[in-house]
PyMOL Python script that loads the backbone (N, CA, C, O; Angstrom):
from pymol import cmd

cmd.read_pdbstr("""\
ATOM      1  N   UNK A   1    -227.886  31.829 111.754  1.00  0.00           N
ATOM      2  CA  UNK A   1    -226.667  32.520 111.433  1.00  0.00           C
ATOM      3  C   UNK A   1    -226.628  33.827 112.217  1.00  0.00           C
ATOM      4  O   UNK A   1    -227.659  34.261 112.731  1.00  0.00           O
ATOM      5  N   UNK A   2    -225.608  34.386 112.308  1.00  0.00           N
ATOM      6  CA  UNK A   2    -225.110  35.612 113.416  1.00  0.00           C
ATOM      7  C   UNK A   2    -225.541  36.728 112.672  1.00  0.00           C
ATOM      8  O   UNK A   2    -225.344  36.874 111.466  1.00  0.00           O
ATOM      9  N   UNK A   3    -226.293  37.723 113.612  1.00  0.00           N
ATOM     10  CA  UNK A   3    -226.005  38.588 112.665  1.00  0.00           C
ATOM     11  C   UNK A   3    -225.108  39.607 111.754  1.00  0.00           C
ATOM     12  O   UNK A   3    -225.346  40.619 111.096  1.00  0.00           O
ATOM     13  N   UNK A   4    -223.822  38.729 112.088  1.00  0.00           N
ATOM     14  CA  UNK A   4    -223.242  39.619 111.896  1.00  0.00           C
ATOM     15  C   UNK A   4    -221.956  39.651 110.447  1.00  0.00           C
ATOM     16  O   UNK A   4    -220.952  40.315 110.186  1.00  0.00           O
ATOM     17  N   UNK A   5    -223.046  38.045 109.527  1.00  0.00           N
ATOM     18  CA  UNK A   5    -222.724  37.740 108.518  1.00  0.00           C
ATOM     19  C   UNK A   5    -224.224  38.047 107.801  1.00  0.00           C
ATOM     20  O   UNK A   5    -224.518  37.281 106.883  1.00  0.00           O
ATOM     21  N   UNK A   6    -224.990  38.880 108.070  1.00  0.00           N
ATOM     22  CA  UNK A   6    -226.311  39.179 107.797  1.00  0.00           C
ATOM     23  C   UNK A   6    -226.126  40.421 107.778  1.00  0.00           C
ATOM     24  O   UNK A   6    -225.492  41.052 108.624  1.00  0.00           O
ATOM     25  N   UNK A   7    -227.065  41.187 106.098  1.00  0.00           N
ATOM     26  CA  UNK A   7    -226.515  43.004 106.001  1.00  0.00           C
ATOM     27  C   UNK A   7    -227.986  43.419 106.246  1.00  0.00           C
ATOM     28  O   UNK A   7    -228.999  42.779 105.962  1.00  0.00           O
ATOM     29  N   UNK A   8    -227.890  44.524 106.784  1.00  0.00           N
ATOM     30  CA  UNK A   8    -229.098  45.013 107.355  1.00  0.00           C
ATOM     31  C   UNK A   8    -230.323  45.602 106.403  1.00  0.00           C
ATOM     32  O   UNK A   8    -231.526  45.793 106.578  1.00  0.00           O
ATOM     33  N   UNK A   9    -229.406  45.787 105.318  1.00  0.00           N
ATOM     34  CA  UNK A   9    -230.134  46.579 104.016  1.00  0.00           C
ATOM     35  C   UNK A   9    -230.695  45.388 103.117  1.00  0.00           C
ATOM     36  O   UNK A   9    -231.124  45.615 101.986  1.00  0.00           O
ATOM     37  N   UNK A  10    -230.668  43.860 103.775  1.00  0.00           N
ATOM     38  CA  UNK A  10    -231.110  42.913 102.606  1.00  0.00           C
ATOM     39  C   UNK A  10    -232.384  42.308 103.501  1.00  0.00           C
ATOM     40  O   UNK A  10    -232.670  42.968 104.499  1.00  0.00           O
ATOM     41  N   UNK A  11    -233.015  41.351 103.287  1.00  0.00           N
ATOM     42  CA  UNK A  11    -233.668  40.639 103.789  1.00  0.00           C
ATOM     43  C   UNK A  11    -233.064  39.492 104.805  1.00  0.00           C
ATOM     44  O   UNK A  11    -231.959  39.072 104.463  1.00  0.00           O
ATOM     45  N   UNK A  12    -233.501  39.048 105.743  1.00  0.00           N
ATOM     46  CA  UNK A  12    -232.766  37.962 106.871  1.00  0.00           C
ATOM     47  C   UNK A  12    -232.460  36.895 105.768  1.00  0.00           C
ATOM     48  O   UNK A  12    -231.482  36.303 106.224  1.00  0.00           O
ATOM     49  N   UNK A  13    -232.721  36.425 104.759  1.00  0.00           N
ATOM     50  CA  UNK A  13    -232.648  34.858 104.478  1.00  0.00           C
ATOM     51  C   UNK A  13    -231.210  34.878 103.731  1.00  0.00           C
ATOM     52  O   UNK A  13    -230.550  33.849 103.587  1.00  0.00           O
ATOM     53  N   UNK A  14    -230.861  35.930 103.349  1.00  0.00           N
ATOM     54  CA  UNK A  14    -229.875  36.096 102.352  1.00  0.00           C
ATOM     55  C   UNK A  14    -228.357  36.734 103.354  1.00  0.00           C
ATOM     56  O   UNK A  14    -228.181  37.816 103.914  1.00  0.00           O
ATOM     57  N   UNK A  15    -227.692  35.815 103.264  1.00  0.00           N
ATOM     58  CA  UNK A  15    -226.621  35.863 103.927  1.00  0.00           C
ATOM     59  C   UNK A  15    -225.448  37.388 103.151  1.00  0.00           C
ATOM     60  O   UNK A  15    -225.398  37.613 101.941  1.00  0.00           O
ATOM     61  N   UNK A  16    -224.800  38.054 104.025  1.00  0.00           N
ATOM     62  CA  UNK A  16    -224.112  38.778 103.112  1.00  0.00           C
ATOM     63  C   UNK A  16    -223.087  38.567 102.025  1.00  0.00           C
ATOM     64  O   UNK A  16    -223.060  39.355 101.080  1.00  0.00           O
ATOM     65  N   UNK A  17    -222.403  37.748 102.082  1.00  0.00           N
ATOM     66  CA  UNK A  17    -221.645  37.492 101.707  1.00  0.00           C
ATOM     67  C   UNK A  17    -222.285  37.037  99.994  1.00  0.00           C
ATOM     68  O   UNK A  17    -221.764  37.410  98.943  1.00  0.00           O
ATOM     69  N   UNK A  18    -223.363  36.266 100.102  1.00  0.00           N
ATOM     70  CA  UNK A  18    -223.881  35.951  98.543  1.00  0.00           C
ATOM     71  C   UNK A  18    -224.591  37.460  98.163  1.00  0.00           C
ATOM     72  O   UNK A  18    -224.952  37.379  96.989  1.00  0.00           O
ATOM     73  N   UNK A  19    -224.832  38.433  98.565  1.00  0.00           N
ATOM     74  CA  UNK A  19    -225.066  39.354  97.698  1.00  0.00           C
ATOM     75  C   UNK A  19    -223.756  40.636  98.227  1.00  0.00           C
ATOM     76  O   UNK A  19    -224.075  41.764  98.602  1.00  0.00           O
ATOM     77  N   UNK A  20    -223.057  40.400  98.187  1.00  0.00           N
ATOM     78  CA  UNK A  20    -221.758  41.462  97.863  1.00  0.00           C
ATOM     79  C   UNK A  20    -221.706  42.218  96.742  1.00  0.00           C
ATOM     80  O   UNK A  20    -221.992  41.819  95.613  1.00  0.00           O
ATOM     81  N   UNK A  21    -221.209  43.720  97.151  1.00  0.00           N
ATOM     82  CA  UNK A  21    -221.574  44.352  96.076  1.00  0.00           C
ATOM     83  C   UNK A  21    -220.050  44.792  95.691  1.00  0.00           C
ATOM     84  O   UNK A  21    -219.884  46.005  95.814  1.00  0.00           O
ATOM     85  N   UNK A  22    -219.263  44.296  95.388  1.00  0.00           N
ATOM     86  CA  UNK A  22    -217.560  44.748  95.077  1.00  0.00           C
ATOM     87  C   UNK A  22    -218.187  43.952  93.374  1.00  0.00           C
ATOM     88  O   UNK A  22    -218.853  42.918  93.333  1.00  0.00           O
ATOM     89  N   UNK A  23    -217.785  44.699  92.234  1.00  0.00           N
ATOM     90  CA  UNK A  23    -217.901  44.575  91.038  1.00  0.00           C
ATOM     91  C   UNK A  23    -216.442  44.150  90.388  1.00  0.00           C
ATOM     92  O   UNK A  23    -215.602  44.466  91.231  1.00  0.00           O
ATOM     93  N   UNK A  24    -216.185  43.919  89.935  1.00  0.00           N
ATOM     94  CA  UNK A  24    -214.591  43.960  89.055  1.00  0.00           C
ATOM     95  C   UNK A  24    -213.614  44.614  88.891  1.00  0.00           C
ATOM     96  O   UNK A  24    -212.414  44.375  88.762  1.00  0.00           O
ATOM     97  N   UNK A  25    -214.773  46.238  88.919  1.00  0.00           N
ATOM     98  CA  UNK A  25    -214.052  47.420  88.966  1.00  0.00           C
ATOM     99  C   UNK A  25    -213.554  47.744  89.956  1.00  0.00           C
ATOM    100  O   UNK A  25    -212.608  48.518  90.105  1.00  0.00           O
ATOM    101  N   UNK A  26    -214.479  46.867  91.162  1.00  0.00           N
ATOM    102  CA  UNK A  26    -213.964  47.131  92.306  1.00  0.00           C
ATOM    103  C   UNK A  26    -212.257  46.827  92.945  1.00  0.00           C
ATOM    104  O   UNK A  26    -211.479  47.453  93.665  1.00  0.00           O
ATOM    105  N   UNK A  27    -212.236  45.472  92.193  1.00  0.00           N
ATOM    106  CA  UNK A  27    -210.926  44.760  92.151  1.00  0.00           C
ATOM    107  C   UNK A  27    -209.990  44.967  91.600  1.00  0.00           C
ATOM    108  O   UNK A  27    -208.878  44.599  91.979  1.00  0.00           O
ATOM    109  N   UNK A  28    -210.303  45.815  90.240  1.00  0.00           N
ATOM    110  CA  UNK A  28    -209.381  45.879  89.695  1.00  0.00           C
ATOM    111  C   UNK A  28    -208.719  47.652  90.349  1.00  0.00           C
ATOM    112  O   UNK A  28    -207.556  47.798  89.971  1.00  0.00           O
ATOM    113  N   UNK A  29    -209.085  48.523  90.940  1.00  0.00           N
ATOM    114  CA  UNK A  29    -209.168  49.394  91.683  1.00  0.00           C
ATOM    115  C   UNK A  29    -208.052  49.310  92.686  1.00  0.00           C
ATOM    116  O   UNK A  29    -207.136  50.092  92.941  1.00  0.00           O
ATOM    117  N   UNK A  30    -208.528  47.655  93.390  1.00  0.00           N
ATOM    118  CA  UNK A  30    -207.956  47.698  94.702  1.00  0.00           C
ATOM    119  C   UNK A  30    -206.397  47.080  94.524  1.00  0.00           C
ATOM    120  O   UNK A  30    -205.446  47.071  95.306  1.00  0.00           O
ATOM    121  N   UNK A  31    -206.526  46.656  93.391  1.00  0.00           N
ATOM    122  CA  UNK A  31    -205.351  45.802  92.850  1.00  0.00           C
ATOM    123  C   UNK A  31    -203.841  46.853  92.221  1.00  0.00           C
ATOM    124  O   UNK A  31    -202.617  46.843  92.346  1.00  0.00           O
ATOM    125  N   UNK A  32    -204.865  47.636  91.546  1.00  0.00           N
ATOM    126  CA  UNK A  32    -203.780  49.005  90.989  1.00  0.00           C
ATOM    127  C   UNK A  32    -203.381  49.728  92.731  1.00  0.00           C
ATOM    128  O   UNK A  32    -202.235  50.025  93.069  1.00  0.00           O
ATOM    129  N   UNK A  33    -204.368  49.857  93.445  1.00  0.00           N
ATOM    130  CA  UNK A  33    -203.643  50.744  94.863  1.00  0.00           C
ATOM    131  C   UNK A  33    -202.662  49.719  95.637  1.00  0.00           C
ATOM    132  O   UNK A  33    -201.930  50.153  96.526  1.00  0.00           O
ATOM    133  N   UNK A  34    -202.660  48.445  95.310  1.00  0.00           N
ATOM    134  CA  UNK A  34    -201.929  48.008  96.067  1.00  0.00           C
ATOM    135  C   UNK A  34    -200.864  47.230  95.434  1.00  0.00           C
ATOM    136  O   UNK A  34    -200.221  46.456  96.143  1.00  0.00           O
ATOM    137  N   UNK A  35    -200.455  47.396  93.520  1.00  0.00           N
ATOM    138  CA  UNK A  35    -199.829  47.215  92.919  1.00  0.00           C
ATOM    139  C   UNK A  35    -198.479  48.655  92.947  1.00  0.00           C
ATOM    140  O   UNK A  35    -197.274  48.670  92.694  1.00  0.00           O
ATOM    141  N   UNK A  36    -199.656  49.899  93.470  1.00  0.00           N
ATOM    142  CA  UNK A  36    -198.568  51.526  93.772  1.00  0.00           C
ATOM    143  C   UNK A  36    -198.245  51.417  94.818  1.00  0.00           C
ATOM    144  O   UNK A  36    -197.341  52.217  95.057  1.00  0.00           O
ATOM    145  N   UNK A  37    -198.638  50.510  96.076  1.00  0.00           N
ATOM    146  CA  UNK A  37    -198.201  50.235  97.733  1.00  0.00           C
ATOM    147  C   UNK A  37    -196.382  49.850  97.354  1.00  0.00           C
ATOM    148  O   UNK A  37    -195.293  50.275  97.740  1.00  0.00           O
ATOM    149  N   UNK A  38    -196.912  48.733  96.317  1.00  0.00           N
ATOM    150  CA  UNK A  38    -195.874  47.719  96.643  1.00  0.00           C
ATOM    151  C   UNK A  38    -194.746  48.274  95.979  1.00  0.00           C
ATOM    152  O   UNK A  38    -193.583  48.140  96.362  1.00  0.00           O
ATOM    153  N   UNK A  39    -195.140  48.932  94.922  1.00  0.00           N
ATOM    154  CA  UNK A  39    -194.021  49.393  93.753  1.00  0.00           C
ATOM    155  C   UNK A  39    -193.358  50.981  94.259  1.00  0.00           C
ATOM    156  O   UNK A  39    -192.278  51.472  93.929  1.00  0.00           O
ATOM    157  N   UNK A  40    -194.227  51.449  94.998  1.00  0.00           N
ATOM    158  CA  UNK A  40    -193.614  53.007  96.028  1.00  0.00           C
ATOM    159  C   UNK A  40    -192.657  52.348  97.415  1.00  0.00           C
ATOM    160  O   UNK A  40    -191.670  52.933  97.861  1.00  0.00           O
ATOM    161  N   UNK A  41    -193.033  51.409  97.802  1.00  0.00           N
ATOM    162  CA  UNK A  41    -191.894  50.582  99.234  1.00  0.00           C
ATOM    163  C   UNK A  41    -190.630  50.308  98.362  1.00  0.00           C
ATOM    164  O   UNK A  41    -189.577  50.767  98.805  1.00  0.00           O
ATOM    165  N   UNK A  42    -190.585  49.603  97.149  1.00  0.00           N
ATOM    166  CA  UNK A  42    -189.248  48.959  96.428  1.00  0.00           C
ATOM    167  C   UNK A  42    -188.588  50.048  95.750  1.00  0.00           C
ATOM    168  O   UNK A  42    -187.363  50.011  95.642  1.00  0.00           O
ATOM    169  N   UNK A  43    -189.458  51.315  95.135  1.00  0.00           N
ATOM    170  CA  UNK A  43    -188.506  52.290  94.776  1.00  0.00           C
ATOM    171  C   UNK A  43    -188.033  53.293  95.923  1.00  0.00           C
ATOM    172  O   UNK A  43    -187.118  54.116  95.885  1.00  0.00           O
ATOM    173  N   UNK A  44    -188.894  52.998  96.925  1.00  0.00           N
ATOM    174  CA  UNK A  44    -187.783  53.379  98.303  1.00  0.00           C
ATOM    175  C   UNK A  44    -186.546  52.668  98.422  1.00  0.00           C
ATOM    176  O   UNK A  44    -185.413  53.103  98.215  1.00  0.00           O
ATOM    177  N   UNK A  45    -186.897  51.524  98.779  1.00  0.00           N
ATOM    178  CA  UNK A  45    -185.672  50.759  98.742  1.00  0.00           C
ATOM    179  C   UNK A  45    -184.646  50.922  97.656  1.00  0.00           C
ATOM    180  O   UNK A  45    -183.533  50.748  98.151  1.00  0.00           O
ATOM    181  N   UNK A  46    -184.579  51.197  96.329  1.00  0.00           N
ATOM    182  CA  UNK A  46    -184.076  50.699  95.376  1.00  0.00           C
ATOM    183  C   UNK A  46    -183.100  52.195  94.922  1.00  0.00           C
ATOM    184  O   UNK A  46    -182.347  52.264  93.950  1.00  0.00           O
ATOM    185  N   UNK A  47    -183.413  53.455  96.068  1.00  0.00           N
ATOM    186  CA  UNK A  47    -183.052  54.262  95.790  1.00  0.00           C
ATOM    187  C   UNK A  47    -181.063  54.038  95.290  1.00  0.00           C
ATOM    188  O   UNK A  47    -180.294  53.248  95.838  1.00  0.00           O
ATOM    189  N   UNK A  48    -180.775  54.836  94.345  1.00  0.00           N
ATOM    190  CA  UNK A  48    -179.974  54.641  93.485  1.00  0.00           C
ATOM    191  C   UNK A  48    -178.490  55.692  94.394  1.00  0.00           C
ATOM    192  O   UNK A  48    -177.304  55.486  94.137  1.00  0.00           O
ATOM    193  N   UNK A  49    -178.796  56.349  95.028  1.00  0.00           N
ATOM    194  CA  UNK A  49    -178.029  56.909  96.194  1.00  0.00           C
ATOM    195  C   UNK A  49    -178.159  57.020  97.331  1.00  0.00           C
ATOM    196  O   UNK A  49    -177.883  57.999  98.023  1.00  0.00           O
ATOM    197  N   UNK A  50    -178.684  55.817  97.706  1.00  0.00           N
ATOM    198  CA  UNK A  50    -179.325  55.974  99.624  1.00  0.00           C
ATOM    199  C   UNK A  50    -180.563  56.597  99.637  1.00  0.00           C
ATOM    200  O   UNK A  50    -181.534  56.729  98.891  1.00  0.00           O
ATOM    201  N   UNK A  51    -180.168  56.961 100.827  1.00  0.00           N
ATOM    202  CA  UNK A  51    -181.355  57.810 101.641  1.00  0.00           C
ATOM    203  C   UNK A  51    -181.933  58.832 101.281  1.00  0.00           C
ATOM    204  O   UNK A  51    -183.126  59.002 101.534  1.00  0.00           O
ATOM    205  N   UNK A  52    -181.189  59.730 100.605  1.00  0.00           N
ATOM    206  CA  UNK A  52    -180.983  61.188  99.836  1.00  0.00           C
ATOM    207  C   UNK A  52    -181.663  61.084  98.719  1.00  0.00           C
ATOM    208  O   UNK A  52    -182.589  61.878  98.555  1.00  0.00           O
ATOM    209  N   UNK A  53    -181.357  60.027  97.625  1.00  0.00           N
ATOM    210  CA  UNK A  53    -182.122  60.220  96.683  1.00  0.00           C
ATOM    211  C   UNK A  53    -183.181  60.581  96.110  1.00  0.00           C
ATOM    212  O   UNK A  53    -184.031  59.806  96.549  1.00  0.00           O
ATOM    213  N   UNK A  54    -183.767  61.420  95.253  1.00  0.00           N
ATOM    214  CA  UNK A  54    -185.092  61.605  94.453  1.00  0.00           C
ATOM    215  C   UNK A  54    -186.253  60.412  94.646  1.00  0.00           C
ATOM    216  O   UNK A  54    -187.362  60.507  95.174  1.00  0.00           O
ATOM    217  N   UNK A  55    -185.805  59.619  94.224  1.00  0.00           N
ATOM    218  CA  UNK A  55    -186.783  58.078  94.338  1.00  0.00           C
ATOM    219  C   UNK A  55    -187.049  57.996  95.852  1.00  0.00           C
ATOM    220  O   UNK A  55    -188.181  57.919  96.331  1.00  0.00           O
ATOM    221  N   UNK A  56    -185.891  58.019  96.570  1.00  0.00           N
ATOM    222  CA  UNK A  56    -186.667  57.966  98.107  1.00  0.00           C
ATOM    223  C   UNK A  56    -187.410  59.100  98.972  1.00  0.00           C
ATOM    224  O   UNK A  56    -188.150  59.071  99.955  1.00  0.00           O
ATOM    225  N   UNK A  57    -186.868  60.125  98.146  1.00  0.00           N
ATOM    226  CA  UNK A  57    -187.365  61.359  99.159  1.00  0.00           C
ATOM    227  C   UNK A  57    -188.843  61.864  98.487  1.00  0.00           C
ATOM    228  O   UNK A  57    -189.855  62.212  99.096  1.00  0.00           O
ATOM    229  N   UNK A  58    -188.635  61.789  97.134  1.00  0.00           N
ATOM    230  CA  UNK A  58    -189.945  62.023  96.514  1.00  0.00           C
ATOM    231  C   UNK A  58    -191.214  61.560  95.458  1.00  0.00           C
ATOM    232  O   UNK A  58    -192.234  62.184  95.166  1.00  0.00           O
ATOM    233  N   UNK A  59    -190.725  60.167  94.987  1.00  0.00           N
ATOM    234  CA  UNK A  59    -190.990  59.989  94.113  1.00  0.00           C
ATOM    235  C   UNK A  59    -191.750  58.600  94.748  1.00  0.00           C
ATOM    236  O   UNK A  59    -192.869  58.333  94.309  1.00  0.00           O
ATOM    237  N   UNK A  60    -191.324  57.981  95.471  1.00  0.00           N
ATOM    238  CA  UNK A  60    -191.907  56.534  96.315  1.00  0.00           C
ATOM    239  C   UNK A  60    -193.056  57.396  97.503  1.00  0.00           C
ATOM    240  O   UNK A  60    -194.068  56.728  97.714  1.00  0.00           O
ATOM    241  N   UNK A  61    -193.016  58.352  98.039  1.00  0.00           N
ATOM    242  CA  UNK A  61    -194.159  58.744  99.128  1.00  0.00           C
ATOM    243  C   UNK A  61    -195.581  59.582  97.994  1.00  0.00           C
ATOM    244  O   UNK A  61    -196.738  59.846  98.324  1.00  0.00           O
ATOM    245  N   UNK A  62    -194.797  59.836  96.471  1.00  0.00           N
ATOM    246  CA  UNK A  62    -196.041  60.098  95.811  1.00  0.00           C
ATOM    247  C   UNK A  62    -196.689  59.412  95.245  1.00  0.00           C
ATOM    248  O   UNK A  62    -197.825  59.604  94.810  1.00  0.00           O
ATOM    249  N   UNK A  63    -195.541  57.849  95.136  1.00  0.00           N
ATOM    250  CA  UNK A  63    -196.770  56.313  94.724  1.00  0.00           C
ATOM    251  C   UNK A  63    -197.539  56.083  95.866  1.00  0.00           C
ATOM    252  O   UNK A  63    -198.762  56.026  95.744  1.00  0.00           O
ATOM    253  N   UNK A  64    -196.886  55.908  97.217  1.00  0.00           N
ATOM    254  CA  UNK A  64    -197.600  55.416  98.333  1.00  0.00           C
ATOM    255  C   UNK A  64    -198.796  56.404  98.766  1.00  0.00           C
ATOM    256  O   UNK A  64    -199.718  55.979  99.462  1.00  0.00           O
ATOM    257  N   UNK A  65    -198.749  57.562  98.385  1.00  0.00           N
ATOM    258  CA  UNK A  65    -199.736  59.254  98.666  1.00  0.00           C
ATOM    259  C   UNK A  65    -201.300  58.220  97.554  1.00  0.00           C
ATOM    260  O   UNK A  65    -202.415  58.042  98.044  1.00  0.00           O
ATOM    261  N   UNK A  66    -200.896  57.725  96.097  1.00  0.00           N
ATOM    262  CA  UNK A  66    -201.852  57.554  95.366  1.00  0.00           C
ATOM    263  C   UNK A  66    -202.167  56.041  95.802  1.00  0.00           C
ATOM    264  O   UNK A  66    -203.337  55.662  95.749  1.00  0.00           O
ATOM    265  N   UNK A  67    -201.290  55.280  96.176  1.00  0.00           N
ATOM    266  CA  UNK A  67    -201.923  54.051  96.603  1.00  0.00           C
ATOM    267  C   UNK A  67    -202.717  54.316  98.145  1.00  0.00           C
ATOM    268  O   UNK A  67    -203.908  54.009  98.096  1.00  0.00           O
ATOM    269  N   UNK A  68    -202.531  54.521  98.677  1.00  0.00           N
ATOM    270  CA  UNK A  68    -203.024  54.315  99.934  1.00  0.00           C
ATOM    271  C   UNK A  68    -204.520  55.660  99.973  1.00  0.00           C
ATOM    272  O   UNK A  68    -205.602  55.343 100.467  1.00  0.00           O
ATOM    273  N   UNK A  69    -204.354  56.623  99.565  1.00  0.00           N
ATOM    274  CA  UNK A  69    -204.969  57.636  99.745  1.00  0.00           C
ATOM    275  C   UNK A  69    -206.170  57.841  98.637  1.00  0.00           C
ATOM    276  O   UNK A  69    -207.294  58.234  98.949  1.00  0.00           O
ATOM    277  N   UNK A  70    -205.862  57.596  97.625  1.00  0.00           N
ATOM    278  CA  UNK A  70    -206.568  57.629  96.217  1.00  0.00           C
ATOM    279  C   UNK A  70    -207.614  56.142  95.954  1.00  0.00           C
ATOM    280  O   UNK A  70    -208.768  55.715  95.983  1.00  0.00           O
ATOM    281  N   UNK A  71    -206.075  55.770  95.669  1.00  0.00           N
ATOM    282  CA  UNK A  71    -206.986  53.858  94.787  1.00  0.00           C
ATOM    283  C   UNK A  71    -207.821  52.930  95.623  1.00  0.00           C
ATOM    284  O   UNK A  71    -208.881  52.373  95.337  1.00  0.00           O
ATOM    285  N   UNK A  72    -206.951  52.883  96.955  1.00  0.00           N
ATOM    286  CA  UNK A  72    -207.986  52.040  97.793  1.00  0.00           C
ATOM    287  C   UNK A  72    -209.146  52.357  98.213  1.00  0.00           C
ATOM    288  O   UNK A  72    -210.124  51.619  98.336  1.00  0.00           O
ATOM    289  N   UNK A  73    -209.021  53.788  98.504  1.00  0.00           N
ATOM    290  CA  UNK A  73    -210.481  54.177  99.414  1.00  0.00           C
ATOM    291  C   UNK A  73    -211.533  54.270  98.168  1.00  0.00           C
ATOM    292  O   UNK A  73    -212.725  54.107  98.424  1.00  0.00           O
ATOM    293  N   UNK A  74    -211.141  54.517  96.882  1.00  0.00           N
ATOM    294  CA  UNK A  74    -211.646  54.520  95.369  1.00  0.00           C
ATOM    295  C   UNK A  74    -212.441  52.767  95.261  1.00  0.00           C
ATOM    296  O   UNK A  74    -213.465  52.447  94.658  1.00  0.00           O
ATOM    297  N   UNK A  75    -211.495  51.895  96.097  1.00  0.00           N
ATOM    298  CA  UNK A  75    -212.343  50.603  95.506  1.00  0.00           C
ATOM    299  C   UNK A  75    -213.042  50.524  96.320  1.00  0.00           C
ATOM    300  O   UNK A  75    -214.134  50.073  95.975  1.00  0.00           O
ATOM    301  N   UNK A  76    -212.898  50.863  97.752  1.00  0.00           N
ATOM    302  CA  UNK A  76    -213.949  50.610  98.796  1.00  0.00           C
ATOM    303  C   UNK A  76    -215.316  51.485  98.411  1.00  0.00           C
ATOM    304  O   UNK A  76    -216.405  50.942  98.602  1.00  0.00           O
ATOM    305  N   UNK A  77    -215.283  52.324  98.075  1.00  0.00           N
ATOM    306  CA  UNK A  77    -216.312  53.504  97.968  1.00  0.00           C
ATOM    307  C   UNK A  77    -217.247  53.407  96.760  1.00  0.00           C
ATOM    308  O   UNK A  77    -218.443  53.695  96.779  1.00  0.00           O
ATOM    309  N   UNK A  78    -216.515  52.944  95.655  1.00  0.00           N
ATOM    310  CA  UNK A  78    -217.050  52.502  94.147  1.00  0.00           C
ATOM    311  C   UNK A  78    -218.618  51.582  94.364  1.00  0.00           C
ATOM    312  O   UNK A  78    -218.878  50.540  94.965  1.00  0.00           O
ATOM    313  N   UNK A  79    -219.321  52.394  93.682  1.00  0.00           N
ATOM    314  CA  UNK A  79    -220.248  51.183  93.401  1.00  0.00           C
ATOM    315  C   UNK A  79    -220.723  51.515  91.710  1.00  0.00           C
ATOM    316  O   UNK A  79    -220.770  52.653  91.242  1.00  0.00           O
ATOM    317  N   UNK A  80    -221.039  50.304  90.980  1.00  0.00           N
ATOM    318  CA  UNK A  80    -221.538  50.471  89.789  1.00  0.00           C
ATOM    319  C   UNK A  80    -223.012  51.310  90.299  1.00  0.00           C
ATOM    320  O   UNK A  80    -223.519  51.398  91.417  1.00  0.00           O
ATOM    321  N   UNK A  81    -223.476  51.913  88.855  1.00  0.00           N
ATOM    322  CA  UNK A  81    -224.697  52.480  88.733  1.00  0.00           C
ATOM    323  C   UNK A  81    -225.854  51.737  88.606  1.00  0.00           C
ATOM    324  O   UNK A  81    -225.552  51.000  87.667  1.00  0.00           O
ATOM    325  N   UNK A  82    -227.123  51.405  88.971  1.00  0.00           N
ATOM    326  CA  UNK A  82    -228.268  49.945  88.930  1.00  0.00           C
ATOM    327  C   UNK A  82    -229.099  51.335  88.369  1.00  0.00           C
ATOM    328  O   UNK A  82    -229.136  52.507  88.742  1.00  0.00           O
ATOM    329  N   UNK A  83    -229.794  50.496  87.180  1.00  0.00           N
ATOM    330  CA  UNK A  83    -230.897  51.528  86.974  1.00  0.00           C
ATOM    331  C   UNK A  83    -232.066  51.868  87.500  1.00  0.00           C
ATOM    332  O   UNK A  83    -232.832  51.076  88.048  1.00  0.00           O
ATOM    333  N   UNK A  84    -232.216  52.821  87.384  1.00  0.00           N
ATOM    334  CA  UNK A  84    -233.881  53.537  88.504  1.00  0.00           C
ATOM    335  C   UNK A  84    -234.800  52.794  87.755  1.00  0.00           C
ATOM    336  O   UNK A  84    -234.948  52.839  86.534  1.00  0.00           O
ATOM    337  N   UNK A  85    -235.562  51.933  88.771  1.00  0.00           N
ATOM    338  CA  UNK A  85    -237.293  51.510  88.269  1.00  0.00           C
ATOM    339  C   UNK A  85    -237.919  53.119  88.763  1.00  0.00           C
ATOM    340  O   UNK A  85    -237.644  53.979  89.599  1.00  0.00           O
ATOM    341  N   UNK A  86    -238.890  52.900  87.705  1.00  0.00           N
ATOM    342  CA  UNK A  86    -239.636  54.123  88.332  1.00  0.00           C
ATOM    343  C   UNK A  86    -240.803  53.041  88.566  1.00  0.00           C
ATOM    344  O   UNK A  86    -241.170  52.042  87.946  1.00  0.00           O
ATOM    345  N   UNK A  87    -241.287  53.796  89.931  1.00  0.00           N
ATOM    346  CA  UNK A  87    -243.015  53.278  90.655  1.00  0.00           C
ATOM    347  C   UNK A  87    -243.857  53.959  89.973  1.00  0.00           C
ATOM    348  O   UNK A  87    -243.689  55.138  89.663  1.00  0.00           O
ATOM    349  N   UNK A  88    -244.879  53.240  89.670  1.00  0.00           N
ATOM    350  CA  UNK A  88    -245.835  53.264  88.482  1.00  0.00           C
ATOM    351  C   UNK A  88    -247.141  53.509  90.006  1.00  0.00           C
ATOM    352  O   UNK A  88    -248.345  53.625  89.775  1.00  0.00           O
TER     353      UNK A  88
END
""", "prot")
cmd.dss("prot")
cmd.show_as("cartoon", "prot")
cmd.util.cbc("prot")
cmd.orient("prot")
């Protein structure tokens, strides 16, 4: 296998992909930033007086500010806590 489905921090036999470390939290993270992507583009669109409006001028670039800027880089970055063995 390539190495380049192989993580450098594991042992060669173990492919990356079977030890991935994205948790639930991770998903559910990436799912809320890109549930505020989608829902900050449509209240652009959906603005209630054009172009001008509140919803388009300010209120859709501060969903897209927390989706894109906040939540995603939040799921990429997240890792659960593993507890410390201590060496005896």
């Amino acid at each position: 296998m390539s190495k380049l489905f192989n993580s450098k921090y594991s042992d060669d036999s173990k492919p990356l992909f079977e030890s991935w470390s994205f948790s639930n939290t991770n998903y559910v993270l990436f799912g809320i930033g890109l549930m505020m992507i989608i829902l900050g583009y449509l209240v652009m669109n959906q603005g209630p007086e054009g172009v001008d409006s509140f919803e388009s001028v300010t209120l859709a670039p501060i969903m897209l500010f927390i989706g894109y800027i906040i939540f995603i880089p939040a799921a990429l970055l997240y890792r659960d806590k593993q507890p410390e063995t201590e060496n005896n």
